[in-house]
C-alpha positions in Angstrom: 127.9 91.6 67.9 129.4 93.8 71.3 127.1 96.7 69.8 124.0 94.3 70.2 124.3 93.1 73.5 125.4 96.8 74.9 122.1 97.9 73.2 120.0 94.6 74.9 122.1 95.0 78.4 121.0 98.9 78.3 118.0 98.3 77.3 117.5 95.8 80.2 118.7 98.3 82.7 116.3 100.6 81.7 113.5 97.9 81.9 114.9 97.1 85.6 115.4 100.6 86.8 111.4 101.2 85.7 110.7 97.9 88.0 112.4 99.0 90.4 110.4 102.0 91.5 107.8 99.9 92.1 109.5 97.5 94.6 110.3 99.3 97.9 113.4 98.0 99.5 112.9 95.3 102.0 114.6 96.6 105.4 114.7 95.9 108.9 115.1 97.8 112.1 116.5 97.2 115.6 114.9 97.5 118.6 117.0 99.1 121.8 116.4 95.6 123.0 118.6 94.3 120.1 115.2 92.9 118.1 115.3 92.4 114.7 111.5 93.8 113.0 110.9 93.6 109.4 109.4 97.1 108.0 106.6 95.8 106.2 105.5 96.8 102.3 103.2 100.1 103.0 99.8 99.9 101.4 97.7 102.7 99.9 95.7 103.0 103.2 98.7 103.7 105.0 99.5 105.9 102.6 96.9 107.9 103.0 97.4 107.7 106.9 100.9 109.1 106.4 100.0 111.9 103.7 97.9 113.3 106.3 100.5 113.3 108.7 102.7 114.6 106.8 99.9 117.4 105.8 99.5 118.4 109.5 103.4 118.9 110.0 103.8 120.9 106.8 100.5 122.5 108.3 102.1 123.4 112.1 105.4 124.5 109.8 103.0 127.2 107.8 101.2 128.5 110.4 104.7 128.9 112.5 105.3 131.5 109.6 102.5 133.0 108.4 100.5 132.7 112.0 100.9 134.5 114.9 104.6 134.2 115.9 105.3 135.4 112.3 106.1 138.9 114.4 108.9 136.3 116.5 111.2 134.8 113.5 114.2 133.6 115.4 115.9 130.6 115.4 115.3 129.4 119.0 111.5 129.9 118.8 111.3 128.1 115.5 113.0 124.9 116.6 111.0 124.8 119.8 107.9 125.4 118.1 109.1 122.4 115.6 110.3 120.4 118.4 106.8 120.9 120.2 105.1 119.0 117.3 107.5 116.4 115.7 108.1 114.1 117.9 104.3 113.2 118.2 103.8 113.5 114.5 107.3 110.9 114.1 106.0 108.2 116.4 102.8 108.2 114.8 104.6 108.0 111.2 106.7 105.0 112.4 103.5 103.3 114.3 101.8 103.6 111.3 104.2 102.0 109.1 105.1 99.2 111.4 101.5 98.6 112.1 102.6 99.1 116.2 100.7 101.3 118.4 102.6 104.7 119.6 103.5 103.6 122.6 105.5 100.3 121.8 107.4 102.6 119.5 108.3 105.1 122.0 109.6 102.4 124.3 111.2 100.4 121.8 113.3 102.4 118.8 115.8 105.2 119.0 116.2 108.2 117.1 118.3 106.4 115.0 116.1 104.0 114.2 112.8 106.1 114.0 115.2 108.4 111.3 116.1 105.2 109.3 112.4 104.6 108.6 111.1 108.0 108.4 113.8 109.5 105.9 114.3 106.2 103.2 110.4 105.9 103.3 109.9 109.8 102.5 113.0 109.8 99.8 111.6 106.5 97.8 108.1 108.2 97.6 109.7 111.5 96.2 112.0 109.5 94.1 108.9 107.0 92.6 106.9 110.1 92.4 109.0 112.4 90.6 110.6 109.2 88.1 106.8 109.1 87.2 105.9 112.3 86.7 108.8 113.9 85.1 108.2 112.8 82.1 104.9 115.0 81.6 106.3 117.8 83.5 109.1 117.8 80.4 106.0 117.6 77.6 104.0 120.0 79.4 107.3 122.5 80.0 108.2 122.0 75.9 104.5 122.5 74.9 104.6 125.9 76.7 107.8 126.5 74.9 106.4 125.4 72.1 103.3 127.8 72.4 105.3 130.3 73.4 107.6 130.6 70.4 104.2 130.3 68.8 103.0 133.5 70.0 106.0 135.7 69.6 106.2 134.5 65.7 102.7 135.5 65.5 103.5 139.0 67.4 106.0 139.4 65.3 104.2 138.8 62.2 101.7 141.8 63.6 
């Protein structure tokens, strides 16, 4: 009877832990002011909107390597360089999310705050992504075993 309801309650973890890549966590932020806001549920058309801004700092990040100041590598310039472009790409991220326009965010959240939406947001998409494609990365990466150990038997056969 204890074997059967450990087997239902794991099996009911396992249901919930599926659900619950799908449900983003609920949060709130505070305002310098001491405001409470409510970080809405992000849609696919915000989505989108932060992709592409993720795209164009991945983009500035790339060309800071393989562009012209490849032939200056150090440290300092790489930051500034960084530091030149995030901030603007950041408060665009968090006005997109909280469906504010850039400048209410600038005067309104911290650091703090603009890293506690940024940084969960970014990690739940990663997590939900990879949680959903793992599973086909593991068929595909034993089906290219599989054909692998294919071949060599053949080879070895010749």
């Amino acid at each position: 009877m204890a074997k059967k309801k450990t087997e239902t309650n794991s099996a009911e973890s396992a249901i919930d832990a599926e659900i619950k890549i799908f449900i983003p966590n609920e949060t709130e932020v505070t305002t310098v002011h001491g405001d409470k806001i409510r970080v809405p549920k992000i849609t696919w058309k915000k989505e989108i909107q932060l992709i592409k801004l993720i795209e164009d700092v991945l983009g500035s990040l790339n060309d800071l390597i393989d562009g012209d100041d490849a032939a200056d590598p150090g440290l300092a310039h790489m930051i500034q360089r960084v530091l030149s472009v995030a901030p603007e790409k950041a408060t665009r991220f968090v006005s997109v999310v909280l469906e504010k326009e850039d400048d209410w965010v600038e005067d309104n959240l911290d650091l703090p705050e603009i890293v506690s939406i940024i940084i969960p947001l970014l990690r739940e998409r990663l997590d939900t992504v990879g949680a959903k494609i793992s599973p086909y990365i593991t068929q595909t990466a034993s089906g290219v075993a599989a054909v692998q150990s294919l071949e060599a038997a053949v080879k070895k056969m010749n």
